[in-house]
PyMOL CGO cylinders between C-alpha atoms (Angstrom):
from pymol import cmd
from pymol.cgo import CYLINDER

trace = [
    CYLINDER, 130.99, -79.82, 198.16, 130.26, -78.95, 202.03, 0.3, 1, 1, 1, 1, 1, 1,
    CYLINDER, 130.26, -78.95, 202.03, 128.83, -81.34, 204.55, 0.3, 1, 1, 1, 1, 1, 1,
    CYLINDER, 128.83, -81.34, 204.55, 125.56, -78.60, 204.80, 0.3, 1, 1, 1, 1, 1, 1,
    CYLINDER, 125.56, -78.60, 204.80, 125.36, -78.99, 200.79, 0.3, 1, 1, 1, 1, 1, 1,
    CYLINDER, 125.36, -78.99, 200.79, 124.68, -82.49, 200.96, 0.3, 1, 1, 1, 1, 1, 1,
    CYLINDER, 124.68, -82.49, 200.96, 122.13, -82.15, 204.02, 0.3, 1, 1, 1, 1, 1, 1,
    CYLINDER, 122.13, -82.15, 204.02, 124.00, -83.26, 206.06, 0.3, 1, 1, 1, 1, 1, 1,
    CYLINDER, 124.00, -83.26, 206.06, 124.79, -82.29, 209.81, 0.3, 1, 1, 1, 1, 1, 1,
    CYLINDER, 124.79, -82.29, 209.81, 128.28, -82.83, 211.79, 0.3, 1, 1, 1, 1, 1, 1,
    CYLINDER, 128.28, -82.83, 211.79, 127.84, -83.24, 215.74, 0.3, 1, 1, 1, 1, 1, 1,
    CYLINDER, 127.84, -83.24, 215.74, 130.19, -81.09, 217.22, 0.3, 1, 1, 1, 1, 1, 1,
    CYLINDER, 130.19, -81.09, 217.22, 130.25, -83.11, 219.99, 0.3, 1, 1, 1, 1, 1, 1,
    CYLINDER, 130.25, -83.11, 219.99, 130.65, -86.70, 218.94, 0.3, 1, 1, 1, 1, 1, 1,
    CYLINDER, 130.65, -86.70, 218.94, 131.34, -86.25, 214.93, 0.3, 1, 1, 1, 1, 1, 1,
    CYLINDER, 131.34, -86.25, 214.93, 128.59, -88.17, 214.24, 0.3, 1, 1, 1, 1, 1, 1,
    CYLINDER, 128.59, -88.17, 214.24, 126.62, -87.41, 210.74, 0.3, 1, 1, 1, 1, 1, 1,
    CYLINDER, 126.62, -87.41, 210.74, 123.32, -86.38, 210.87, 0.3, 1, 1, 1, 1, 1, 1,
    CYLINDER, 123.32, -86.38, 210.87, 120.54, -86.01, 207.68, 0.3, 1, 1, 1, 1, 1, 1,
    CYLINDER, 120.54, -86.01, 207.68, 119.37, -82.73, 207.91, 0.3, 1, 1, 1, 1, 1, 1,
    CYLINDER, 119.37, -82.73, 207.91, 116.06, -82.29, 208.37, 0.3, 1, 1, 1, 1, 1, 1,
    CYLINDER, 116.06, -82.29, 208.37, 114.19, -78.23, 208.10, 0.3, 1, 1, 1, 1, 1, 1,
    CYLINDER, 114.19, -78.23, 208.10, 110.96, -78.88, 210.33, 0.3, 1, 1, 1, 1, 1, 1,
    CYLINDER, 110.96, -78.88, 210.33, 112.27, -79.42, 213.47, 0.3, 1, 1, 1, 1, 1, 1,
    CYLINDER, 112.27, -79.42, 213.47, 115.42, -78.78, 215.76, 0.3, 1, 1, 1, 1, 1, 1,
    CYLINDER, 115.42, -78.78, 215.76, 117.48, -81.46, 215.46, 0.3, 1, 1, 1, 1, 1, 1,
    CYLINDER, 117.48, -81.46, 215.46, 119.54, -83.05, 217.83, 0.3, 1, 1, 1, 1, 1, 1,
    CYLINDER, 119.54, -83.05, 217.83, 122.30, -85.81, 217.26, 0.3, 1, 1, 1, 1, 1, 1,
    CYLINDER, 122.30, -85.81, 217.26, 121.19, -89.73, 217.07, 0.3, 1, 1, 1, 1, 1, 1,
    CYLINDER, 121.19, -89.73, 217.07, 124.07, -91.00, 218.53, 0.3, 1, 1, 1, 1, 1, 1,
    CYLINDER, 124.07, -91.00, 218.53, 124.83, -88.62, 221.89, 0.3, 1, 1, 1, 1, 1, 1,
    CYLINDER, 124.83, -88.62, 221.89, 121.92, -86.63, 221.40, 0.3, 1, 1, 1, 1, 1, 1,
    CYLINDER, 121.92, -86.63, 221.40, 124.02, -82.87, 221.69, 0.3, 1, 1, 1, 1, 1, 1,
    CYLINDER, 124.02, -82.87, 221.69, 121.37, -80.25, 219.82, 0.3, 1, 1, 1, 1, 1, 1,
    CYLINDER, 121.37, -80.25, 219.82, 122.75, -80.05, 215.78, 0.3, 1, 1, 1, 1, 1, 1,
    CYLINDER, 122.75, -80.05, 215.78, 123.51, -76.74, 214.23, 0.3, 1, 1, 1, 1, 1, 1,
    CYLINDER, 123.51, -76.74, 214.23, 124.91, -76.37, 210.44, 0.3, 1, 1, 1, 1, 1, 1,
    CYLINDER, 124.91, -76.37, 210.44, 127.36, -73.41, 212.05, 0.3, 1, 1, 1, 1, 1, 1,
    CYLINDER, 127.36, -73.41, 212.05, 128.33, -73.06, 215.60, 0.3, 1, 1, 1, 1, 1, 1,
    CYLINDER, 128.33, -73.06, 215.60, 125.89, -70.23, 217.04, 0.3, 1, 1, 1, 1, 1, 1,
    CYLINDER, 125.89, -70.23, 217.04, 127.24, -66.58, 217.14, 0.3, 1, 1, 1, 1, 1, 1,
    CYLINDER, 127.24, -66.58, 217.14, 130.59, -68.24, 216.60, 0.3, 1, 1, 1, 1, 1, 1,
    CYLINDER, 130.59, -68.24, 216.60, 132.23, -65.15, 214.86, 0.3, 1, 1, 1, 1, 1, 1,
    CYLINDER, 132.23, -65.15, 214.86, 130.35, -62.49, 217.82, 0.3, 1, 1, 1, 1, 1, 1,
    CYLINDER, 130.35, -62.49, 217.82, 131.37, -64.66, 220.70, 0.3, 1, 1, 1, 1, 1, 1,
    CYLINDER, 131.37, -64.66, 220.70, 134.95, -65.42, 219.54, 0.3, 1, 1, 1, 1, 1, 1,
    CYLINDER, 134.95, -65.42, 219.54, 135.66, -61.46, 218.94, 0.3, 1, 1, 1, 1, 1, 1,
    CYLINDER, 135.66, -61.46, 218.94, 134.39, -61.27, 222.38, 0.3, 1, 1, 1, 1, 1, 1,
    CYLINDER, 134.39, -61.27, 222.38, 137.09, -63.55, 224.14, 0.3, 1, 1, 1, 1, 1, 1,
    CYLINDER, 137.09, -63.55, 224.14, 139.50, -61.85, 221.70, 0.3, 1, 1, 1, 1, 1, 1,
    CYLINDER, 139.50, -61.85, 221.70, 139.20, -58.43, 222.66, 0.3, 1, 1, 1, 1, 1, 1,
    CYLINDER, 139.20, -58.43, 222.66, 139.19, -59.59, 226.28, 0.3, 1, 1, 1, 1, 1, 1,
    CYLINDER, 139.19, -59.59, 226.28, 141.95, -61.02, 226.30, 0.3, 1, 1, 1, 1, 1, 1,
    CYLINDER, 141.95, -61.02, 226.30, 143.67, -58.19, 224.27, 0.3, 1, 1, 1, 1, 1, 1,
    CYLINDER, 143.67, -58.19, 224.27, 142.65, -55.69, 227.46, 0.3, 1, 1, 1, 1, 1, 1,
    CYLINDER, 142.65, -55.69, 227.46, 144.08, -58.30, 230.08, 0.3, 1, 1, 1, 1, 1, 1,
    CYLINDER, 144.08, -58.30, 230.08, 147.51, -58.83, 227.73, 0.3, 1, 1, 1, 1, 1, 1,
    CYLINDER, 147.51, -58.83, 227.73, 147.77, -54.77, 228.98, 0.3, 1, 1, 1, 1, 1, 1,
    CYLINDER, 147.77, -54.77, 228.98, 148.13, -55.10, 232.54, 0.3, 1, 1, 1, 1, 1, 1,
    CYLINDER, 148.13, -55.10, 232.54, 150.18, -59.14, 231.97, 0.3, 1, 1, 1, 1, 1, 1,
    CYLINDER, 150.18, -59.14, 231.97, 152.58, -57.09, 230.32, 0.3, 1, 1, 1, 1, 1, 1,
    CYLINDER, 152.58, -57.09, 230.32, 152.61, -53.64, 232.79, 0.3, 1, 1, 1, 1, 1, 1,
    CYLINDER, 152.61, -53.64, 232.79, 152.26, -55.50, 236.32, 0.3, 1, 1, 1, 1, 1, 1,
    CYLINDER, 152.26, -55.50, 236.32, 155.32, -57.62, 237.44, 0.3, 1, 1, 1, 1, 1, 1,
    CYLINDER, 155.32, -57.62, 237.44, 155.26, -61.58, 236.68, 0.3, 1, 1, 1, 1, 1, 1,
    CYLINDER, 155.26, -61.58, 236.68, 158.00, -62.56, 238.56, 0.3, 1, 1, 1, 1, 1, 1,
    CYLINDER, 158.00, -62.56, 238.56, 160.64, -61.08, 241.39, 0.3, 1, 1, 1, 1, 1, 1,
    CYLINDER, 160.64, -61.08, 241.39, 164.16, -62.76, 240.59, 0.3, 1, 1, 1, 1, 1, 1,
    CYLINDER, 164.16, -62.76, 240.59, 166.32, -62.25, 244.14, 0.3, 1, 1, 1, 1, 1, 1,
    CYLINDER, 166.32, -62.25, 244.14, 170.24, -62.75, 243.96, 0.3, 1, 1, 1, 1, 1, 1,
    CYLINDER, 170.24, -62.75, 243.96, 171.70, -62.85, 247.21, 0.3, 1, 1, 1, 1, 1, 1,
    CYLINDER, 171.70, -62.85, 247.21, 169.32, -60.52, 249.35, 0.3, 1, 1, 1, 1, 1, 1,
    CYLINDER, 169.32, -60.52, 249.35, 168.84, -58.23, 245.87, 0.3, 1, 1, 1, 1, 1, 1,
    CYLINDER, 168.84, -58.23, 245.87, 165.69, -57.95, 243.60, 0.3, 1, 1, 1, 1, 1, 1,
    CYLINDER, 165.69, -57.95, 243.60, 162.91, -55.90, 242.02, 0.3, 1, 1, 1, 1, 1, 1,
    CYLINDER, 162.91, -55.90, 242.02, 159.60, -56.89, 241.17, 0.3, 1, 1, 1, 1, 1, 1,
    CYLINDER, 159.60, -56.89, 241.17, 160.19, -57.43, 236.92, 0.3, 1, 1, 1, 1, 1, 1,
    CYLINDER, 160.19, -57.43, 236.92, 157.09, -57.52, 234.45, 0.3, 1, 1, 1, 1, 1, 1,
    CYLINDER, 157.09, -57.52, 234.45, 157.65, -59.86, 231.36, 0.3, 1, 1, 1, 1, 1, 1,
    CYLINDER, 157.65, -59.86, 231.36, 159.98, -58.71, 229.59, 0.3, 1, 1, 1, 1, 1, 1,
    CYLINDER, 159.98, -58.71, 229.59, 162.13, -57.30, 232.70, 0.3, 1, 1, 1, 1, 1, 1,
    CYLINDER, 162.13, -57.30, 232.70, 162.33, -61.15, 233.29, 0.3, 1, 1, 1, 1, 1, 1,
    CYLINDER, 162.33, -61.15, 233.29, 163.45, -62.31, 230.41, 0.3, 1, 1, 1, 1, 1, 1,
    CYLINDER, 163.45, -62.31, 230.41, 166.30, -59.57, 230.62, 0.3, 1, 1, 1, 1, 1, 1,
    CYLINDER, 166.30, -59.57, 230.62, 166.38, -60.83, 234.95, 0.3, 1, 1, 1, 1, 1, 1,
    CYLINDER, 166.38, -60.83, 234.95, 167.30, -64.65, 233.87, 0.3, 1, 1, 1, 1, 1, 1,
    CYLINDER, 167.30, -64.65, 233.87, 169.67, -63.69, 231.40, 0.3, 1, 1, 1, 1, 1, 1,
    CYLINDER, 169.67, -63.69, 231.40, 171.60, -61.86, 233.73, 0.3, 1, 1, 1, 1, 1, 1,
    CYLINDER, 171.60, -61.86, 233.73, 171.50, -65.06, 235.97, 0.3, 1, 1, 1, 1, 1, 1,
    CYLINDER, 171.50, -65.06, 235.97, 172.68, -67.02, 233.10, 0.3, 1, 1, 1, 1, 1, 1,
    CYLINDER, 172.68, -67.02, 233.10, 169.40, -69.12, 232.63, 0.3, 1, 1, 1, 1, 1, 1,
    CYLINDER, 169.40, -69.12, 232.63, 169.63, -67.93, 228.66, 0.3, 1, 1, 1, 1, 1, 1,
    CYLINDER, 169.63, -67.93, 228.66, 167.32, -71.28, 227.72, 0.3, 1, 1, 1, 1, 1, 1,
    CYLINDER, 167.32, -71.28, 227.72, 165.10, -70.37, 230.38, 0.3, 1, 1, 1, 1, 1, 1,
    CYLINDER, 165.10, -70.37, 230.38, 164.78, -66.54, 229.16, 0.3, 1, 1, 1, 1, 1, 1,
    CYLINDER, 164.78, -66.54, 229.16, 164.28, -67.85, 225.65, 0.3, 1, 1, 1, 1, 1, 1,
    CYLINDER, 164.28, -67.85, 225.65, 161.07, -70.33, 226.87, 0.3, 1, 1, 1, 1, 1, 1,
    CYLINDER, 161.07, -70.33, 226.87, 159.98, -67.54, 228.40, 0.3, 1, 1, 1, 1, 1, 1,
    CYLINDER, 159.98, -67.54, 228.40, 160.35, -64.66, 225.82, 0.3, 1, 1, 1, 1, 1, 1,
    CYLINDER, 160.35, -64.66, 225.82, 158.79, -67.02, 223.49, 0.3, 1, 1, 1, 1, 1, 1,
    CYLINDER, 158.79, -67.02, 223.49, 155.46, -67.99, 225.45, 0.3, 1, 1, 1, 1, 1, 1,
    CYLINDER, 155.46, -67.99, 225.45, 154.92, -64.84, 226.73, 0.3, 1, 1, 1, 1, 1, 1,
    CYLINDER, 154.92, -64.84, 226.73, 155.54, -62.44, 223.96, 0.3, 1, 1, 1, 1, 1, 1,
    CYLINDER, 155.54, -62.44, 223.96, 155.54, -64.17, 220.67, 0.3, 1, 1, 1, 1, 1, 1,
    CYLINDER, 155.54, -64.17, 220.67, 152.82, -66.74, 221.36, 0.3, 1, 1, 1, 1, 1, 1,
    CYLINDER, 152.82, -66.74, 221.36, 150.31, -65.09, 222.47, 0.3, 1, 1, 1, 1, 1, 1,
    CYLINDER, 150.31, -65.09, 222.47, 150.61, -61.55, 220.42, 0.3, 1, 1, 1, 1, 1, 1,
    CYLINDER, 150.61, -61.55, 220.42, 150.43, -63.80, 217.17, 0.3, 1, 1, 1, 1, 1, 1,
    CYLINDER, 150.43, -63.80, 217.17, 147.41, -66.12, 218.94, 0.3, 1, 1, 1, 1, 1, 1,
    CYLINDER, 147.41, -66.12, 218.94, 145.48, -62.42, 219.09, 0.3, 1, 1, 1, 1, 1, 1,
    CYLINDER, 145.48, -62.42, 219.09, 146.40, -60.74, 215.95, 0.3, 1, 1, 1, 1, 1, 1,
    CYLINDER, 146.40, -60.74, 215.95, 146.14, -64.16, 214.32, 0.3, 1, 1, 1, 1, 1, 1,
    CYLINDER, 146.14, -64.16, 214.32, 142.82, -64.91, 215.54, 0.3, 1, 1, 1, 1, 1, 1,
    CYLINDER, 142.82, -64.91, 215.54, 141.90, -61.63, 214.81, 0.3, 1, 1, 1, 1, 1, 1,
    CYLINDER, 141.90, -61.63, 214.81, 143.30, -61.57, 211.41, 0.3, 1, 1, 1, 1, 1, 1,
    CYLINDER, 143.30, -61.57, 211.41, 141.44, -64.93, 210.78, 0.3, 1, 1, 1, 1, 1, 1,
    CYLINDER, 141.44, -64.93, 210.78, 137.85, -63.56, 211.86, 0.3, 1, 1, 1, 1, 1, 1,
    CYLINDER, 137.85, -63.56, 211.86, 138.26, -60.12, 210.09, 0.3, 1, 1, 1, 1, 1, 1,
    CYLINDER, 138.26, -60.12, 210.09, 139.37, -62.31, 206.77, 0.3, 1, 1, 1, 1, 1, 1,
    CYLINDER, 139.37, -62.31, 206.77, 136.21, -64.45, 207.37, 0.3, 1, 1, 1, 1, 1, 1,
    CYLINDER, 136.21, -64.45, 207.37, 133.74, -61.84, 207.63, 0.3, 1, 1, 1, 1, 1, 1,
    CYLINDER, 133.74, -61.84, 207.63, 134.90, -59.62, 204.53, 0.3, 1, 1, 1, 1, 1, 1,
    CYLINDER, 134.90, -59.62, 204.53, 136.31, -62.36, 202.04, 0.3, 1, 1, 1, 1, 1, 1,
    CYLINDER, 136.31, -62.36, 202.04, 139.29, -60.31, 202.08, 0.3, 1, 1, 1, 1, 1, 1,
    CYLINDER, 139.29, -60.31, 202.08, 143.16, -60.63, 202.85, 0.3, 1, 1, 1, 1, 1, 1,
    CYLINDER, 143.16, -60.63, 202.85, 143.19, -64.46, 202.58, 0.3, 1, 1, 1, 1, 1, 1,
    CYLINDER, 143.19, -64.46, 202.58, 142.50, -67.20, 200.70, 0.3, 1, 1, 1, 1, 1, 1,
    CYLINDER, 142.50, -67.20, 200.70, 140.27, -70.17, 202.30, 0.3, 1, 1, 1, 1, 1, 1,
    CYLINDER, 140.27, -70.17, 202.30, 143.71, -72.48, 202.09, 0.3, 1, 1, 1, 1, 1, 1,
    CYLINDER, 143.71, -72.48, 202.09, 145.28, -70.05, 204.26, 0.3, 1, 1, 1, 1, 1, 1,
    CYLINDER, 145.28, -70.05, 204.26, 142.82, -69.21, 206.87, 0.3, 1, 1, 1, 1, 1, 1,
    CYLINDER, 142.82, -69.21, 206.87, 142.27, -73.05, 207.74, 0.3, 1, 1, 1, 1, 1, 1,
    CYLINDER, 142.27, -73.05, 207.74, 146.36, -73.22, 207.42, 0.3, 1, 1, 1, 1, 1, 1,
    CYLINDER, 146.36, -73.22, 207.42, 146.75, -70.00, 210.04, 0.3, 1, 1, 1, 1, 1, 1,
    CYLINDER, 146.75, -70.00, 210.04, 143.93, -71.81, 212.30, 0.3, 1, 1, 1, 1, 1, 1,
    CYLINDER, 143.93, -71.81, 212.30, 145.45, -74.94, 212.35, 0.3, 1, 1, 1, 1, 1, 1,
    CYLINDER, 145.45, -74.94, 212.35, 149.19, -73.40, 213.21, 0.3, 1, 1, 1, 1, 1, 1,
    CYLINDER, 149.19, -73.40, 213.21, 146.92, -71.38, 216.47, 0.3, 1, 1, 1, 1, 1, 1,
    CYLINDER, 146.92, -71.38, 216.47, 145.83, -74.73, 217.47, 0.3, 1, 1, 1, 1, 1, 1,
    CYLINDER, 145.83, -74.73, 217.47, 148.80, -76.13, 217.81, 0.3, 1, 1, 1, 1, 1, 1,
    CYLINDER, 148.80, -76.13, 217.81, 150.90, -73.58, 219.33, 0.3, 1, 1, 1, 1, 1, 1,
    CYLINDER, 150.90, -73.58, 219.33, 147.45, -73.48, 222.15, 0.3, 1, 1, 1, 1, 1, 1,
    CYLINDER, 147.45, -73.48, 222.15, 148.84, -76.36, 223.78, 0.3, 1, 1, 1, 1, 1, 1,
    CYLINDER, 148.84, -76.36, 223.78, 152.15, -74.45, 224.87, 0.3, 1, 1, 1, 1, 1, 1,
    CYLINDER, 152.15, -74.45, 224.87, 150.02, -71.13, 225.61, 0.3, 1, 1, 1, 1, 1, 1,
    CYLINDER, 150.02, -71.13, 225.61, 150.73, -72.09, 229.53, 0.3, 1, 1, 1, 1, 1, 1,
    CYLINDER, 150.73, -72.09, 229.53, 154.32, -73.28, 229.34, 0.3, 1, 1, 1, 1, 1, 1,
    CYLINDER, 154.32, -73.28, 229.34, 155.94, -69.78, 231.03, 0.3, 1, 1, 1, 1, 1, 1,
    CYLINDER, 155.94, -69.78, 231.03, 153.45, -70.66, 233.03, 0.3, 1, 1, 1, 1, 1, 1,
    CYLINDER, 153.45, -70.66, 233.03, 154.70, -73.57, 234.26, 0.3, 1, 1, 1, 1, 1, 1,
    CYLINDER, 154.70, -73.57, 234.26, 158.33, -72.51, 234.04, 0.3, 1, 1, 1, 1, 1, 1,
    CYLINDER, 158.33, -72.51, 234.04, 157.56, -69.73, 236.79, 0.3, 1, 1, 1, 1, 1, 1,
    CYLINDER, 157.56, -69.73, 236.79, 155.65, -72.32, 238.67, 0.3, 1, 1, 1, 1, 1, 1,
    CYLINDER, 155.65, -72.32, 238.67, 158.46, -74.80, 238.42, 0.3, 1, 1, 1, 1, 1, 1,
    CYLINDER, 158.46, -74.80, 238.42, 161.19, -72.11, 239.33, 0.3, 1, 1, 1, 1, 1, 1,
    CYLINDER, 161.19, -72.11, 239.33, 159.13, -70.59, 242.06, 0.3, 1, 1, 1, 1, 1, 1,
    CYLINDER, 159.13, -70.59, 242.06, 158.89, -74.02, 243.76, 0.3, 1, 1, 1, 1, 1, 1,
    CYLINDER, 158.89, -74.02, 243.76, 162.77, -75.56, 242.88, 0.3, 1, 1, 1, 1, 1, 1,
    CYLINDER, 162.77, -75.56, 242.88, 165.19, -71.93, 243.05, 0.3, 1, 1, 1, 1, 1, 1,
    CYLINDER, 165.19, -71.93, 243.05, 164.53, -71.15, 246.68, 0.3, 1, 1, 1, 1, 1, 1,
    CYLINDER, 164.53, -71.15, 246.68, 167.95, -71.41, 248.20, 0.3, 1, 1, 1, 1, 1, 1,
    CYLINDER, 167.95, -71.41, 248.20, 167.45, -68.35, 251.14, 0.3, 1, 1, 1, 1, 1, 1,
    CYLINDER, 167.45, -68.35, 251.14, 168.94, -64.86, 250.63, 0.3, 1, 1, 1, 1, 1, 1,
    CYLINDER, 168.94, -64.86, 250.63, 171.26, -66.68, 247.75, 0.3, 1, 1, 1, 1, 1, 1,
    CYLINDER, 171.26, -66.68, 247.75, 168.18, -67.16, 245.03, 0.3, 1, 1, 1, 1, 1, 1,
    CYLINDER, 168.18, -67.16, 245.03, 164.57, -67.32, 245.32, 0.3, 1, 1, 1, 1, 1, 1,
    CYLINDER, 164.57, -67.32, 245.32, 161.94, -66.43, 242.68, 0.3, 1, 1, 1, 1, 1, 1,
    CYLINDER, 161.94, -66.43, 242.68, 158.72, -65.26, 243.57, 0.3, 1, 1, 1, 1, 1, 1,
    CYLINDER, 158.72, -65.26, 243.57, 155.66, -64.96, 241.18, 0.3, 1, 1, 1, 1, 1, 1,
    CYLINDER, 155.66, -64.96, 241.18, 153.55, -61.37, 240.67, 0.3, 1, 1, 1, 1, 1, 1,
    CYLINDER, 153.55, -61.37, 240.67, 150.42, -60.34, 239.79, 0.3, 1, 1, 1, 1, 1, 1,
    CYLINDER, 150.42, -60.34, 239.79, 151.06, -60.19, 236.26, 0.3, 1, 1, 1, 1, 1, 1,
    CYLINDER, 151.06, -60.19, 236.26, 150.95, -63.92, 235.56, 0.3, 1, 1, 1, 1, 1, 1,
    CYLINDER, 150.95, -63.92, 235.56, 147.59, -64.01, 236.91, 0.3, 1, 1, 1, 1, 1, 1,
    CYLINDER, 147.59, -64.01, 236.91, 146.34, -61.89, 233.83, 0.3, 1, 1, 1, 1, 1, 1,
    CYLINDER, 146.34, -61.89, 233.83, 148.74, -63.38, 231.57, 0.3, 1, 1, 1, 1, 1, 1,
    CYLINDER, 148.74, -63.38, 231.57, 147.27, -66.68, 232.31, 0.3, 1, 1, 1, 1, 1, 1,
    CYLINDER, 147.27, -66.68, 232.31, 143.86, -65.17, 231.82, 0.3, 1, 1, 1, 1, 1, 1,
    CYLINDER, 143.86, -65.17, 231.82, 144.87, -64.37, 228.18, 0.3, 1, 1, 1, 1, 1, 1,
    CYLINDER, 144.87, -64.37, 228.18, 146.18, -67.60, 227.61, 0.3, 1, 1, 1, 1, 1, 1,
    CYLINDER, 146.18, -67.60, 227.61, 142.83, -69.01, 228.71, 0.3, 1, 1, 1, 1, 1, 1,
    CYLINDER, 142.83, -69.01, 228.71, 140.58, -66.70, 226.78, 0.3, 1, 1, 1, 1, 1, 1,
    CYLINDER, 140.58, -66.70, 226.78, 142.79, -67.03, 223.69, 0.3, 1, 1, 1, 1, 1, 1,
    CYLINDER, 142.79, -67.03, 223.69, 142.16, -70.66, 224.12, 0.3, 1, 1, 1, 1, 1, 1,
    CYLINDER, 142.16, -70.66, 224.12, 138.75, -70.15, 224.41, 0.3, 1, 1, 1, 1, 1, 1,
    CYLINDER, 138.75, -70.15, 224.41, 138.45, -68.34, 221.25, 0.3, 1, 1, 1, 1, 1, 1,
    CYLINDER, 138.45, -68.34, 221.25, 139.94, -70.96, 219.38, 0.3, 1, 1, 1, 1, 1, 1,
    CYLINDER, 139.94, -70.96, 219.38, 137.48, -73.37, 220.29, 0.3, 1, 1, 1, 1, 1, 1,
    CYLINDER, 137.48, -73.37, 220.29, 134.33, -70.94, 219.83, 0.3, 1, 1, 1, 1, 1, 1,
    CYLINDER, 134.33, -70.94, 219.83, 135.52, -70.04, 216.12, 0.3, 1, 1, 1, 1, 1, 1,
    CYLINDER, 135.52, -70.04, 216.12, 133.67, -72.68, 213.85, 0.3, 1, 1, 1, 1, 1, 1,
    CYLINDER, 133.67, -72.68, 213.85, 136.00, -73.56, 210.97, 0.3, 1, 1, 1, 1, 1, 1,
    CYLINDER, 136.00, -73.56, 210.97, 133.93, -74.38, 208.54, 0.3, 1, 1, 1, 1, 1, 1,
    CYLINDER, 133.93, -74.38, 208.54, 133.03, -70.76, 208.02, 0.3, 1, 1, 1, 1, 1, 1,
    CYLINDER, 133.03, -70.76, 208.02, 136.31, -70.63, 206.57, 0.3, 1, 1, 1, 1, 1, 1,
    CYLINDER, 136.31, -70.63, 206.57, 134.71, -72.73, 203.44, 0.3, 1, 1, 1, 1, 1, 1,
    CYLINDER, 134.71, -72.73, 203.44, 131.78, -70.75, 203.32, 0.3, 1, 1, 1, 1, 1, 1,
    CYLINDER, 131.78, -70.75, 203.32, 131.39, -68.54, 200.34, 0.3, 1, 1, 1, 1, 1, 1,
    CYLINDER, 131.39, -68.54, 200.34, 134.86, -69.85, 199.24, 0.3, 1, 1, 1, 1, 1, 1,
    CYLINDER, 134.86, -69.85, 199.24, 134.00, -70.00, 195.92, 0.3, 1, 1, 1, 1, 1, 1,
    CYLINDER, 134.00, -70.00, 195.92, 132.91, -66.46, 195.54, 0.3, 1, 1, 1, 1, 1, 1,
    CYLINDER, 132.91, -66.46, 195.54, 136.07, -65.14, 197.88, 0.3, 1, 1, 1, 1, 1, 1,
    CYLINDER, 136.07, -65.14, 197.88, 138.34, -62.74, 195.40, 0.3, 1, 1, 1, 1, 1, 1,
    CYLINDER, 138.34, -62.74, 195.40, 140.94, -64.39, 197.80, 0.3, 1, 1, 1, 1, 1, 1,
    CYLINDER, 140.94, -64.39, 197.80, 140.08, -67.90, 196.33, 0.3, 1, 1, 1, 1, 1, 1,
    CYLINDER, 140.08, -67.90, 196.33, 143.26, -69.81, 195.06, 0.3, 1, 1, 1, 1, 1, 1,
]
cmd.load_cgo(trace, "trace")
């Protein structure tokens, strides 16, 4: 049985449980945050972070991220050029952190995200065990959406050694970090409990 069944209200802002009452808008009698059985427009405003983010992941992959110069020599080098830059310079570990945050994160944060809202909204593809198991696994690999990020930062500031090494950062990471913020975003506006809604009527139901 769901939470909303029973009459009851969660706080989304303090977890608190609420008796639901139908004659008035409620708001939460511990913080006082205004109560609502789903997040509002949940589903509308977390396909609108997706898609914006899918636009920006264009030009984060197209526009250099990073210029890698070895002894007086280097190009401006979009993502993947990078990855293929450091293993040249024999930073393999460092290419790897890299390929992995900024290719295979964040394409399976969109199509995942966007798999999970498409699955919501036609009871189709997925069962309710593996929706809330997909949005859990994008949660968790959120909080290492910015760590190319922070390599680039890191190498920008520590390999500057004159006309022998220096990296330099490019435009590209700006939208790349955009992506990583808006894919963020949409993992917070996406209400999960809309995962359990209907469940028992889902053909997907296990």
């Amino acid at each position: 049985m769901r939470a909303i069944d029973a009459g009851i209200l969660v706080c989304d802002e303090c977890h608190q449980l609420n008796r639901q009452r139908h004659d008035t808008p409620q708001r939460c009698r511990r913080c006082g945050a205004s109560l609502h059985a789903r997040r509002p427009h949940s589903i509308v405003r977390t396909w609108a972070l997706l898609l914006t983010a899918a636009l920006l992941y264009i030009p984060a992959n197209l526009l250099p991220i990073m210029t890698v110069n070895l002894f007086g020599q280097g190009s401006p080098a979009t993502i993947m050029e990078g990855v293929l830059e450091l293993i040249h310079a024999d930073m393999l570990p460092i290419a790897l952190v890299v390929f992995v945050a900024s290719i295979l994160v964040p394409t399976f944060k969109l199509v995942g995200i966007a798999l999970l809202l498409y699955s919501v909204q036609r009871h189709q593809l997925l069962s309710p065990r593996q929706r809330i198991a997909m949005f859990r696994f994008i949660e968790w690999i959120g909080r290492w959406s910015m760590l190319d990020i922070f390599v680039i930062a890191i190498l920008v500031a520590l390999v500057s050694f004159g006309n022998l090494a220096s990296i330099e950062a490019g435009a590209g990471a700006m939208a790349f970090a955009a992506v990583v913020v808006l894919t963020m975003l949409a993992a917070l506006t996406f209400d999960p409990r809309l995962i359990w809604d209907n469940a028992d009527t889902d053909p997907a139901h296990d």
